[in-house]
C-alpha positions as CSV (number, residue, x, y, z in Angstrom):
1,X,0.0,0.0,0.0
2,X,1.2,3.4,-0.5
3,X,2.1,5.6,2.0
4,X,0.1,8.2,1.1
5,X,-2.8,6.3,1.3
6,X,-2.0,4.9,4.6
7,X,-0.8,8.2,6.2
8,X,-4.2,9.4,4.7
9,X,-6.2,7.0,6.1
10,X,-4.4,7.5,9.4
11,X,-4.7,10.7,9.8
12,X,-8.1,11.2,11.1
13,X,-7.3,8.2,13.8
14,X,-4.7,10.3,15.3
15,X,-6.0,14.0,15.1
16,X,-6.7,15.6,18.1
17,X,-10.5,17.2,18.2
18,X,-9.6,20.3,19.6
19,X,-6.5,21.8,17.8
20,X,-7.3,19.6,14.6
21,X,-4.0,18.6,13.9
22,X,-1.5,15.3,14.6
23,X,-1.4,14.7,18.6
24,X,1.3,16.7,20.5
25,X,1.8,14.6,24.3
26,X,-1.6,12.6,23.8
27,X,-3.5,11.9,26.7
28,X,-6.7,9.9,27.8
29,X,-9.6,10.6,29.9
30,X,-11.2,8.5,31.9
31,X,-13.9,8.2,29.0
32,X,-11.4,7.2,26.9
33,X,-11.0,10.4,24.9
34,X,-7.8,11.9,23.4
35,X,-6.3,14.9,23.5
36,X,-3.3,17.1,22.9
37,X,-1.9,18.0,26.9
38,X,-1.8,21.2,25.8
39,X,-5.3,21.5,24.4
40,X,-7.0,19.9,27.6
41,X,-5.4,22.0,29.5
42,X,-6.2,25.4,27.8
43,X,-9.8,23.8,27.2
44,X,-10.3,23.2,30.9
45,X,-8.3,26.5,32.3
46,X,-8.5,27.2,35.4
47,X,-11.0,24.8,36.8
48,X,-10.6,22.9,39.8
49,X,-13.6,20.6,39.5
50,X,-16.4,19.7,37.1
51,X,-13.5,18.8,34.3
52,X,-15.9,18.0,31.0
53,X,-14.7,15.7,28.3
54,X,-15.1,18.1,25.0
55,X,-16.2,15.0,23.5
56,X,-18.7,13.3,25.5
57,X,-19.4,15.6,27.6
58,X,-18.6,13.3,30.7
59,X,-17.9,15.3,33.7
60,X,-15.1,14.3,35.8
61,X,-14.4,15.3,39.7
62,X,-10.6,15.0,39.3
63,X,-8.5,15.9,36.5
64,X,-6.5,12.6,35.8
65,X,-4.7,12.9,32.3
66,X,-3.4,8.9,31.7
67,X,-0.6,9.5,28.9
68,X,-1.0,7.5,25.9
69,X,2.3,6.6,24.9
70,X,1.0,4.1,22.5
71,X,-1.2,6.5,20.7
72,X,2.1,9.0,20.4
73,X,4.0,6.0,18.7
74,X,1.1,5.7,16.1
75,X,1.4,9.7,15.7
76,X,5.2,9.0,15.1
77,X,4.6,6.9,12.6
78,X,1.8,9.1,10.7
79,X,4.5,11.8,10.5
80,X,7.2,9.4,9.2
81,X,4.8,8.0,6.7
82,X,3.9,11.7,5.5
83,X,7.3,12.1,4.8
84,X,7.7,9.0,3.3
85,X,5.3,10.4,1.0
86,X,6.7,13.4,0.2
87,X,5.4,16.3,-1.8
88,X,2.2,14.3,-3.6
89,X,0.8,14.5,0.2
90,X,-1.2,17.3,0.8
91,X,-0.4,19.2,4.1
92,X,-2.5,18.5,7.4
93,X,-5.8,20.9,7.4
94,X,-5.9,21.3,3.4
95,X,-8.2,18.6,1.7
96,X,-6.7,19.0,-1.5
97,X,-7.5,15.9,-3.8
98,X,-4.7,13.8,-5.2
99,X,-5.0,13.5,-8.5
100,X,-3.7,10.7,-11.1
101,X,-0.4,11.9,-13.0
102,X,-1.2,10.1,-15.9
103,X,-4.8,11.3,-16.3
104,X,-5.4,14.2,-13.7
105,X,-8.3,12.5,-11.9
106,X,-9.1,12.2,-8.6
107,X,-7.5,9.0,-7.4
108,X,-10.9,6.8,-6.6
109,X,-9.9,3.3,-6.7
110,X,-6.9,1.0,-5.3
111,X,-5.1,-1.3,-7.1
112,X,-4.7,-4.2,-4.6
113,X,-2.3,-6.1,-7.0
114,X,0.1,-2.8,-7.2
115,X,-0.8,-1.6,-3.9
116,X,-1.4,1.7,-5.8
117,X,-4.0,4.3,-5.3
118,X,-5.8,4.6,-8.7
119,X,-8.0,7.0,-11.2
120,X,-11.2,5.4,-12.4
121,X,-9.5,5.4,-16.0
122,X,-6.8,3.5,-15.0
123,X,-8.9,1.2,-13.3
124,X,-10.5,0.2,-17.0
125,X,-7.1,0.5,-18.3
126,X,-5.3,-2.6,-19.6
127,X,-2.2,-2.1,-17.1
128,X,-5.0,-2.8,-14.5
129,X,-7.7,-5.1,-16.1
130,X,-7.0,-8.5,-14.2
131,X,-6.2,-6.8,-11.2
132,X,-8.3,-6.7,-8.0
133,X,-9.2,-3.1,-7.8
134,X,-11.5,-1.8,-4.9
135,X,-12.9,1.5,-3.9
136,X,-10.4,3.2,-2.0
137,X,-12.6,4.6,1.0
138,X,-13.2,0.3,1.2
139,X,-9.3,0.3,1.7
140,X,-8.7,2.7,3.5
141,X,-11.4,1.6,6.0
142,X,-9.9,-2.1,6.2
143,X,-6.6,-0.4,7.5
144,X,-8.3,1.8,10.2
145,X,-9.6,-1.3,11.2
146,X,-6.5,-3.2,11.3
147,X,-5.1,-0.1,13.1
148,X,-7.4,-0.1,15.8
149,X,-7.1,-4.0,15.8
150,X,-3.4,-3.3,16.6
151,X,-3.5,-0.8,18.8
152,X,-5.9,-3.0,21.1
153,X,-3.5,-5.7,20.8
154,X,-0.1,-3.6,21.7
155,X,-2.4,-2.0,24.5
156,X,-3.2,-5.9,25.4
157,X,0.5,-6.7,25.8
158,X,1.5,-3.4,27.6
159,X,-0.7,-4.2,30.2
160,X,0.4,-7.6,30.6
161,X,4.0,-6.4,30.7
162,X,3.4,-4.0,33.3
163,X,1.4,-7.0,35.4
164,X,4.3,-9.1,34.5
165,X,6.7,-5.9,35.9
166,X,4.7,-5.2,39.0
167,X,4.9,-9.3,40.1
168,X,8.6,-9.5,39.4
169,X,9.5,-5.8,41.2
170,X,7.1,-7.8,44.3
171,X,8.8,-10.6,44.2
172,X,12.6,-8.6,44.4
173,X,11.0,-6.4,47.2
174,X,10.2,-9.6,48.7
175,X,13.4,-11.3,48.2
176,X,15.4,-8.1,50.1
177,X,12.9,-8.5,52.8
178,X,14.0,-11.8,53.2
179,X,17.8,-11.4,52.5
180,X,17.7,-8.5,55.2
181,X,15.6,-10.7,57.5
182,X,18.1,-13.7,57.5
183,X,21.1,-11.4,57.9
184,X,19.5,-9.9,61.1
185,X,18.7,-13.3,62.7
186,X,22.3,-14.4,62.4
């Protein structure tokens, strides 16, 4: 798959609904809702109670910002893929179309056999005829999908790292206990 199309379809996932652009610091809400650090904290000022979720509109007693270091990575990745890109990318905030260099059409279609975004005239073209060709809203839909599907996954393992983390620092806190025990009875 392109980058383009990938950075494309990625964009939105990891734009922050305040500022509209990529994620600076994320972090979550309770409600699950991200935000730049910044943006939450200029949205919310000077409160120090009653803290709203922009989004839901969940109301919260304490402000508890969880950072979402997993959600930055993706946002890492976004940028590198723009760049990746290069120039055919249009900047973040300007929906300008992409259009086909061959036949200056808006780029409708993907060429799963190329991994190429496509113009409906080279879609009927014969470069492209026995190829698997789908809409490209259908692809880029599959890999926000398989995004989230990922994310949920990494998110999955963190947490059983940091389970797995907690036990072991338990168990060394335990073991010095014991150590230090033993040295005093002797």
């Amino acid at each position: 798959m392109s980058s383009w199309v990938l950075a494309e379809g990625l964009t939105s996932e990891v734009t922050c609904p305040i500022c509209l652009n990529l994620y600076q610091d994320p972090v979550r809400l309770e409600c699950e809702h991200n935000f730049c650090r910044a943006c939450i904290a200029d949205a919310w000022g000077q409160l120090e109670s009653g803290f709203r979720c922009p989004q839901c509109r969940e109301t919260f007693p304490q402000l508890r910002l969880k950072s979402n270091r997993l959600l930055a990575n993706i946002v890492e990745r976004v940028r590198q893929l723009r760049l990746d890109a290069g120039p055919a990318l249009p900047p973040a905030g300007e929906p300008t179309p992409v259009l086909c260099p061959r036949h200056e059409e808006k780029l409708k279609l993907y060429c799963q056999d190329d991994q190429l975004a496509i113009c409906v005239v080279c879609g009927v073209s014969r470069e492209h005829k026995e190829h698997q060709i789908v809409p490209i809203h259908e692809t880029l839909q599959y890999c926000q999908e398989k995004l989230k599907e990922s994310s949920g996954e990494l998110e999955k393992r963190v947490e059983t790292i940091r389970g797995i983390e907690a036990s072991q620092e338990k168990a060394v806190l335990e073991l010095k206990v014991t150590t230090q025990l033993s040295l005093v009875d002797q």
